[in-house]
N, C-alpha and C positions, 0 to 999 in steps of 0.2 A: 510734723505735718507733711512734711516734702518727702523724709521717712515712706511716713504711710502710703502718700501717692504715688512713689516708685513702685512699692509692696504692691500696691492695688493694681499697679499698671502692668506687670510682672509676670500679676495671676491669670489676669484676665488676658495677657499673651499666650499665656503658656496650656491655660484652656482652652484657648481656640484653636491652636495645636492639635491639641488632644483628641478636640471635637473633629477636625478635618480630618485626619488619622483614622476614627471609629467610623466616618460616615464613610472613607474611602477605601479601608479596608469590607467595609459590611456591602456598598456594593460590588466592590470583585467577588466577595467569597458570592453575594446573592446571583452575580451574575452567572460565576463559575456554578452553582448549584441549579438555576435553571439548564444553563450549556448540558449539563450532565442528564438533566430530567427529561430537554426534548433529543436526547442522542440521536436515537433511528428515527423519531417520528415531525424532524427537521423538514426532509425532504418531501415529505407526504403534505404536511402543515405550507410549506411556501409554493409547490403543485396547486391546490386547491386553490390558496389566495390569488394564485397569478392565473388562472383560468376564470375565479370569479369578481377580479379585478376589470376587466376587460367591458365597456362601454359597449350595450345592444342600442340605445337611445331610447330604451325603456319599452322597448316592445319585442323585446326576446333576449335571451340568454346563451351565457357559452356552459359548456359542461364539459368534466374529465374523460366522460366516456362518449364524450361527442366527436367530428371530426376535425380536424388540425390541419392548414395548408403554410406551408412553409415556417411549419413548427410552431403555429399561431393559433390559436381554438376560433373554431368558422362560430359564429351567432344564427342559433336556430331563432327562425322570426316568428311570433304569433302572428295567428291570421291577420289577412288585408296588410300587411307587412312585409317588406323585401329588403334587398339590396347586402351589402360588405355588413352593413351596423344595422339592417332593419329599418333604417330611418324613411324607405322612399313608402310613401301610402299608397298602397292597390284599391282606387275608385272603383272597379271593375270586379270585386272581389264579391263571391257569394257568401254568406251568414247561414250557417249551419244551425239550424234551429234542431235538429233532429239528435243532439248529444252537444256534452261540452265538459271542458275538464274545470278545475275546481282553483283555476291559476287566480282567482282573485284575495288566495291569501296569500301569494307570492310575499307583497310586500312587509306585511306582519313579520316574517320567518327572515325575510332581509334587516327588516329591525332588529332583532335578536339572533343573527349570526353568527354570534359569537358564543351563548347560552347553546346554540342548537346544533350545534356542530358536531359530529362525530367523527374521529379517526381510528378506523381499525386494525387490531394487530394482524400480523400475517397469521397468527396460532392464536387466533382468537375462536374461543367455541368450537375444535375442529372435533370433537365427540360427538355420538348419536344424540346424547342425552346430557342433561344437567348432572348436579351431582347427586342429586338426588334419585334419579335416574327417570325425574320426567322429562317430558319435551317441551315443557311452558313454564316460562319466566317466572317462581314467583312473584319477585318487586316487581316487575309491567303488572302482575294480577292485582297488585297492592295498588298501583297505581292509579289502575283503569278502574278500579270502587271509588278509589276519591274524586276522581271526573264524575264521575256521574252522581256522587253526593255532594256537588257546587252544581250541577247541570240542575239539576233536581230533575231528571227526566226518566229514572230509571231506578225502582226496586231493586237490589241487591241482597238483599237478606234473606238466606234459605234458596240462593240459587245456585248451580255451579257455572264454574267458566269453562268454555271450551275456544282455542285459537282456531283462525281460516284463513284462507290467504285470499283475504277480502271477504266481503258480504257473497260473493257468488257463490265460491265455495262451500260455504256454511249452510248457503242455501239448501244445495244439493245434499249437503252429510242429515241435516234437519230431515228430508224427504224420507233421504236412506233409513233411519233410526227409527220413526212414526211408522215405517210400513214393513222392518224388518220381520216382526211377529204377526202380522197381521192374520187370520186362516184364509180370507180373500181379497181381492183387488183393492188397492188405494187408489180413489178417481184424485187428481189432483188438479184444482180450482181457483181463478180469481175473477174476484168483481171487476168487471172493466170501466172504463181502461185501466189498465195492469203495464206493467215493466215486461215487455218482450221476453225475457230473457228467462222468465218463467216458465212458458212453453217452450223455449227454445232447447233450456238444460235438460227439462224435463223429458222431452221425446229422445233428446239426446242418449239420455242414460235411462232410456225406458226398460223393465225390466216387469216380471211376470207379476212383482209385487205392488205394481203400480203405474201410474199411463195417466196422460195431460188430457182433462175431458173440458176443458174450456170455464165461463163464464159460471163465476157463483150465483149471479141473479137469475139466471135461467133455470140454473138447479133446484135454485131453493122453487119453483114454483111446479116442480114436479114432486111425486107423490116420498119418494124413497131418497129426499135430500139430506135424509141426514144417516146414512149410512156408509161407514167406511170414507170417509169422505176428509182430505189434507185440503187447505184452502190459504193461500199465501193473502197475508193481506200487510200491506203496503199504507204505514202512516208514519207523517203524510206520505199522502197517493205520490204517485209519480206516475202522469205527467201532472196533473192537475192541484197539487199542492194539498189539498184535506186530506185532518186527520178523520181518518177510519177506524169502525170496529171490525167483527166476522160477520159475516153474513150470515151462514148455517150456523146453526147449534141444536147439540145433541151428546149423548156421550161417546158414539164412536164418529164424531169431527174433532181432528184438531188443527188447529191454526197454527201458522209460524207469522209470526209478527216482526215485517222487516221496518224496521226502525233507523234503516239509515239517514233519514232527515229527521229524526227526533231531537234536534239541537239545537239551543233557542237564537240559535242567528237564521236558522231557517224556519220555525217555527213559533209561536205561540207554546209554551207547555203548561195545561192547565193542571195536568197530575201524573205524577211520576207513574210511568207506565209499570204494569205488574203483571204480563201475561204469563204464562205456562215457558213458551221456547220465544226470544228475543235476540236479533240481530242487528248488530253494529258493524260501524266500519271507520275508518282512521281516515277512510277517504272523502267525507264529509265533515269528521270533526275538525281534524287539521289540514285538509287540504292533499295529503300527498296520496294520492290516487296510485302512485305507479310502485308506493313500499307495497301494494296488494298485501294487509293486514286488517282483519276484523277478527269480531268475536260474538260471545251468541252466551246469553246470561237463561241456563234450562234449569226449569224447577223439579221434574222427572230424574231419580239418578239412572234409571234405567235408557231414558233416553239420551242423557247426559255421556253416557257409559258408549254407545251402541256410535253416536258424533265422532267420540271421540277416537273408537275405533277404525270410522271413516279416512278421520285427517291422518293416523297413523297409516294404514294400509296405503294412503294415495300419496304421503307425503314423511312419511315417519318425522311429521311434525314442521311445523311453519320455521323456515330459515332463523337461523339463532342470530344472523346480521341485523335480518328485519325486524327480530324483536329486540335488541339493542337499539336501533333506530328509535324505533314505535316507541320504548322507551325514555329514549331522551326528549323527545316531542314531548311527550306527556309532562316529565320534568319540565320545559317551559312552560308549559298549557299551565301548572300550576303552581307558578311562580306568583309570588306576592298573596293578592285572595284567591287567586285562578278564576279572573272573569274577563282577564282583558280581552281574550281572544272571540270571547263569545260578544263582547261590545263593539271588538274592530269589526267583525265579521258581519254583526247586524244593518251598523250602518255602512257596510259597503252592497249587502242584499237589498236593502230598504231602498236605497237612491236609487241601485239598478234599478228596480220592482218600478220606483214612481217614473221613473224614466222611460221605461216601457211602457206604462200605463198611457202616459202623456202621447209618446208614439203612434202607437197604434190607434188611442182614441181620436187619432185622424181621420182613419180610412174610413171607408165604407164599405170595405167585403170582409175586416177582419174584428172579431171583438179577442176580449179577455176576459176571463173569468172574476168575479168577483169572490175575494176574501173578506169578511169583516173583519174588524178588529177584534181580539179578542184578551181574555186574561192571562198573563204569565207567569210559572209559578217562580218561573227564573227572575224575574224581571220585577216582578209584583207589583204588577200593574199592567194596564189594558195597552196594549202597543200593535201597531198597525202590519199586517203582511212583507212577506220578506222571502218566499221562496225559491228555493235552489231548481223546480223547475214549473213550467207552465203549459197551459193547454191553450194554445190560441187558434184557434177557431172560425173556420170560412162562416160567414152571415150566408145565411140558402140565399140564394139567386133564382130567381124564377126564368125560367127558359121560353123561350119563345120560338116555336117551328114552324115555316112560312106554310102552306098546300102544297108550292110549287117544289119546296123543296122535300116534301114526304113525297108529292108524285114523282118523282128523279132518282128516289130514293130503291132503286132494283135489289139491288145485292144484300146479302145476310148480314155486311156490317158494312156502313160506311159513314163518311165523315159529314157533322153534322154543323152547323157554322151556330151556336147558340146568341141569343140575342138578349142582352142582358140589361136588364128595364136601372 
């Protein structure tokens, strides 16, 4: 017996040996095997971390390519924000109603940091072309079908894809392609209120084939509205949040359907959208406005053909960085079932949305529009407004002008003191 228990006592020394040896041999060689795997991209990898390590007090950021004072990255502040850390609050500060960027899924993409992260090689992509000798990713193509088959917001079947560098872009090559053949003028049309930037592009690169003739509802009640006729139509609107159809129809009208809030943290989706030429953008799905990357799902190959001509000629194709990025976003966006982003993102639209509601339903010179609730085909089920922008609205005022001051009143224009009941 005491035999045995030496024997026993022995082994079970001599295996723990064994086992210490295997565990501390396996992490050196694992350790020595990562050493080797981050070689060159060490210094890149603890750059980043030690820039976005650095404490804004939660109301701005530092960045690599932002500015540095005594070799320290300075903290850009979001509005009503100042100071070394952004921490001091600006009382005195105006609220820009008139644009905004998409930073409230900042903290989503700080949760998964680590998932989302990219580090580029120096010799990454540095050819025109893939190897196949396009200019667009196919996996990002593969990618951007399966978003929008969890989105459920968007037909993909029997469409092609064409890359932009953003929704604006796309905009413009759409225009281009719809009026390249035309024998006469393309009038180009939205129902208002409309996105600016409509008429802006449009005059911009005005051209014999085409020219910004204003408001679809005015056209359609003239005699010859449905000739030759592009019509942007924006669902949901912006500013005003509804989804929209086209206005004119006919067979020489076609539509470009900007869908950049087609996603159900900004929207309700009662059915997957299926128009002719459709437009997205990365800057509303995931937030990052500034990778300027969208894309545009055309059922036309000839129109499809003529886009894509455009983005080559202007761009021989969307940055091969940006779509590496675009790409890894995507990879988080669907990760697990790929809905968390479209859940964070709802209930952080949602509480804004009631918060403003609540606000303004103070005043008395301003309202806000009303959205019902409606059905979603994402969600499936009836859930309440959430949009990414709003129309908020002076209540008319009625004016009041004394005699004494109409009879004072000499000059071609002058200043009037309104009296506001």
């Amino acid at each position: 017996m005491a035999k045995f228990k030496s024997f026993l006592f022995g082994f079970i020394f001599v295996g723990s040996i064994a086992l210490n040896i295997f565990f501390l041999t396996n992490n050196i060689y694992a350790g020595y095997v990562n050493k080797q795997q981050l070689s060159w991209s060490q210094r890149a990898a603890a750059e980043a971390e030690a820039v976005a390590s650095v404490s804004c007090s939660g109301h701005g950021t530092t960045y690599l390519d932002g500015l540095f004072l005594d070799g320290k990255p300075v903290c850009e502040c979001n509005s009503c924000y100042g100071g070394p850390y952004c921490s001091h609050f600006l009382p005195d500060c105006v609220a820009n109603a008139d644009s905004g960027d998409p930073l409230f899924l900042e903290p989503f993409w700080m949760q998964h940091a680590e998932s989302s992260a990219v580090l580029v090689a120096g010799w990454h992509r540095m050819s025109y072309s893939f190897a196949d000798q396009s200019i667009m990713s196919q996996v990002l193509q593969n990618h951007i079908l399966k978003v929008h088959s969890i989105a459920r917001n968007a037909i993909t079947k029997g469409k092609y894809l064409v890359f932009g560098a953003g929704s604006t872009q796309l905009l413009s090559a759409a225009v281009f392609a719809l009026s390249l053949n035309s024998s006469s003028l393309k009038r180009v049309v939205a129902a208002s209120p409309y996105y600016p930037v409509y008429r802006t592009q449009t005059d911009f690169f005005e051209t014999a084939h085409f020219e910004f003739q204003g408001d679809a509802l005015l056209m359609k009640r003239t005699s010859n509205s449905t000739g030759n006729v592009i019509e942007f139509v924006t669902s949901p609107n912006n500013p005003d949040g509804l989804l929209r159809k086209a206005v004119l129809q006919g067979s020489s009208v076609n539509a470009i359907y900007d869908h950049a809030y087609y996603w159900p943290h900004f929207t309700a989706i009662p059915a997957p959208a299926d128009e002719d030429v459709m437009i997205f953008t990365i800057s509303k799905l995931t937030g990052h406005a500034g990778s300027r990357f969208g894309w545009a799902l055309v059922k036309d190959k000839d129109v499809y053909l003529n886009m894509l001509e455009y983005i080559q000629l202007a761009e021989l194709g969307i940055s091969r960085d940006t779509q590496l990025r675009a790409l890894q976003l995507l990879k988080v966006v669907l990760e697990g079932d790929g809905r968390e982003i479209f859940h964070f993102a709802y209930e952080k639209m949602r509480d804004r949305w009631e918060k403003i509601s609540q606000i303004v339903s103070l005043s008395k010179r301003f309202t806000i529009q009303d959205i019902p609730p409606q059905y979603c085909n994402f969600f499936e089920k009836v859930r309440g407004p959430s949009p990414g922008d709003t129309q908020v609205s002076f209540l008319l005022m009625k004016l009041r002008l004394s005699i004494r001051q109409f009879l004072k009143c000499k000059q071609k224009s002058c200043y009037l003191n309104p009296l506001i009941d």
